[in-house]
DOKOLKE-346332 format. One line per 2 residues: number of its first residue (from 1); their letters; for each residue y, x, z of C-alpha. Coordinates in steps of 0.001 Angstrom, whole numbers. Layout:
NUM> a> Y:X:Z; ...
This chain:
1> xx> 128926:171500:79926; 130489:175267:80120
3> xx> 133949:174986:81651; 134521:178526:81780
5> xx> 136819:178904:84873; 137534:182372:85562
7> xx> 136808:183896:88996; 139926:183996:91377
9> xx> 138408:186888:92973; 137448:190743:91351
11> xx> 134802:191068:94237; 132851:188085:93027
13> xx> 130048:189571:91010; 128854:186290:90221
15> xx> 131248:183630:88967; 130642:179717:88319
17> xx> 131130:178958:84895; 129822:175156:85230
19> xx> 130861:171889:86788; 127313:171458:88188
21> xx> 126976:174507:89822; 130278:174370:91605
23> xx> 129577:170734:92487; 126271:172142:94187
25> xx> 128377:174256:95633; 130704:171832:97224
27> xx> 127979:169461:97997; 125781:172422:99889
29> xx> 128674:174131:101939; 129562:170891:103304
31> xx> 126694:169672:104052; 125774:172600:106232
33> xx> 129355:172089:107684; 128124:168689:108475
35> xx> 131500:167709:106940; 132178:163432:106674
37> xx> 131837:161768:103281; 135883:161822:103239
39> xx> 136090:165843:103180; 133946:166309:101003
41> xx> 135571:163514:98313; 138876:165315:98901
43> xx> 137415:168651:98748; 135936:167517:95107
45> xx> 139353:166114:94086; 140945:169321:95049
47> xx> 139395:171724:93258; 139909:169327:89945
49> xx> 143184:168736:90986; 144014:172519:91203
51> xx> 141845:173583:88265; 143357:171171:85755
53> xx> 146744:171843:86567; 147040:176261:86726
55> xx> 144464:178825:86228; 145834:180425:89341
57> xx> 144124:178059:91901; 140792:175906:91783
59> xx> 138777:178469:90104; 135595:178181:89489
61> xx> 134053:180930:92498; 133008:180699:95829
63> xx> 136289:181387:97223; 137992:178407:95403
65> xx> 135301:175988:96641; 135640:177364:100075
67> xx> 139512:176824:99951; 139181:173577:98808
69> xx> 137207:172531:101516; 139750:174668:104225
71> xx> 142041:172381:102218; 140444:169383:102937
73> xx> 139305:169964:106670; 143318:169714:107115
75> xx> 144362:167168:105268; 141436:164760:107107
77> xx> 142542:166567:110443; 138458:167298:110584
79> xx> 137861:170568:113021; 136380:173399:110931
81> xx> 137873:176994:111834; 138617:179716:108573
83> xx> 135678:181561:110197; 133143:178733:109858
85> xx> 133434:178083:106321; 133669:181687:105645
87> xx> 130292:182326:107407; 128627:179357:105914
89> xx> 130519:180387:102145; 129659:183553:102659
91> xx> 133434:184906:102090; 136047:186793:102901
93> xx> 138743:184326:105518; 141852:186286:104197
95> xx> 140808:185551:100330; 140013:181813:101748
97> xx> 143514:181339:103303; 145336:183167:100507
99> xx> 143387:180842:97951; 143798:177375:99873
101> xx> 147637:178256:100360; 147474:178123:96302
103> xx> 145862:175529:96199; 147954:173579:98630
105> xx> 151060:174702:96305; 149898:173436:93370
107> xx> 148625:169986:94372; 151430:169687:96710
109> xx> 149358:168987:99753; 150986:170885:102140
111> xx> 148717:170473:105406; 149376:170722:109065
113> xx> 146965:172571:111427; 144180:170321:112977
115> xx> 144856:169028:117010; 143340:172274:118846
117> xx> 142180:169292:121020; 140000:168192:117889
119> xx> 138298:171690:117934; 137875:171335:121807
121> xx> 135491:168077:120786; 133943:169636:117975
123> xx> 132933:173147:119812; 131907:171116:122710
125> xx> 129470:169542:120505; 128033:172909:119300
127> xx> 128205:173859:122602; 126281:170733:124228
129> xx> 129801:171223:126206; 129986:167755:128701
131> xx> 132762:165169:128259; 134322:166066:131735
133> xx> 134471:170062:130508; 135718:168847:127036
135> xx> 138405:166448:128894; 139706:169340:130867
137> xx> 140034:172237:128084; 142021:169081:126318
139> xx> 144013:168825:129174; 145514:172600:129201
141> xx> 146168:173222:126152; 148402:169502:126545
143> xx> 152176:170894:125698; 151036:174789:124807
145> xx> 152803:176603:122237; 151402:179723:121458
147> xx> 150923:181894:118649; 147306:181205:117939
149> xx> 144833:179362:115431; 143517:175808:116948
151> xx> 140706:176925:116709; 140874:179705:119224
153> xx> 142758:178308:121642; 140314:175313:121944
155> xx> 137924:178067:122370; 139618:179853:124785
157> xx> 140276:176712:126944; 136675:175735:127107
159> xx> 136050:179100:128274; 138577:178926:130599
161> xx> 137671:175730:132373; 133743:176913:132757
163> xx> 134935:180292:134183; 136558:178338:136867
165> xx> 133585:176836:138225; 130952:178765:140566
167> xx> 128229:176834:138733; 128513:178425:135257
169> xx> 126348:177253:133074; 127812:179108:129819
171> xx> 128237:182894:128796; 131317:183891:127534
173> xx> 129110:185653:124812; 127795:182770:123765
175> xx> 130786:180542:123470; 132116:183847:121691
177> xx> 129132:183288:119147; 129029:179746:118451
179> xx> 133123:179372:118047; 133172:182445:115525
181> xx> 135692:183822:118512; 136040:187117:119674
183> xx> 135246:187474:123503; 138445:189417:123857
185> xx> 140532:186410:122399; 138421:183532:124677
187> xx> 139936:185719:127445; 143659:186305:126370
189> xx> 143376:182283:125421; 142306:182401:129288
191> xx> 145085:184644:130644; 147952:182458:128755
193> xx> 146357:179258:130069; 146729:180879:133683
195> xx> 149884:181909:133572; 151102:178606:131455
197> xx> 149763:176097:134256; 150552:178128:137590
199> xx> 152827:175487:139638; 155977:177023:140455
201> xx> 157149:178148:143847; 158861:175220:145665
């Protein structure tokens, strides 16, 4: 059946104009997120949700599904960073976030961001990153307040805590590739984490 639902975005040169192909869509994207049964039901009811109820969210194009799923990731507190799904949904992340916050304003599902301690356990599993390591990076960022995305400071802490040893085992370049996180973030993540946990004088 032809829903015709309009492209959010002018870039897309291909817009979805059925339910099966965006439900392909949805199905494919989190699969290769490897994204639990839960996300993905939620990321399905989203995009109906937000579809049914305005033309300005929910639409049917790569860019809605992807913000339904950033959507969803949040509201099941599951660990997937704005630069994940945007590799894997081959999209732009400022057209994702500026999509999902529609979304989030017309279903009313106003989300939180994930635990950065939940990214620590999900890039130590990308990373083949041992529990001690993981435990550790959790351990710093315990408390911190500062102005960056979960994601990246779970990154950064990793980082942080294998720098530390003599018997690196890691590259910074490759925990810059497999987080989607800039090497010069991992090591501003590292330089707040330093000066946040220095023990004061007396």
């Amino acid at each position: 059946m032809n829903t015709d639902i309009p492209s959010s975005d002018s870039t897309q040169s291909l817009p979805i104009t059925d339910t099966e192909r965006i439900y392909y869509l949805i199905d494919e994207h989190t699969n290769i997120l490897d994204l639990p049964s839960t996300v993905v039901k939620t990321t399905s009811n989203l995009f109906r949700s937000a579809y049914e109820r305005t033309s300005l969210a929910g639409r049917g194009s790569t860019i809605g599904v992807a913000a339904a799923v950033r959507v969803a990731c949040q509201m099941r507190g599951v660990a997937r960073s704005l630069d994940e799904i945007a590799t894997v949904t081959d999209s732009d992340p400022t057209l994702i976030a500026r999509e999902a916050q529609k979304i989030r304003d017309v279903t009313g599902n106003h989300t939180t961001p994930v635990s950065p301690a939940f990214f620590v356990n999900h890039w130590g599993q990308k990373l083949g990153i041992d529990h001690n390591t993981r435990q550790e990076a959790t351990e710093l960022l315990a408390d911190i307040r500062f102005g960056r995305s979960p994601a990246a400071a779970a990154a950064g802490a990793l980082w942080t805590v294998i720098a530390s040893r003599d018997d690196q085992d890691m590259t910074q370049n490759e925990i810059s590739r497999k987080t989607h996180t800039s090497t010069f973030t991992l090591r501003e993540v590292q330089q707040d984490l330093s000066r946040t946990n220095v023990e004061p004088d007396g």
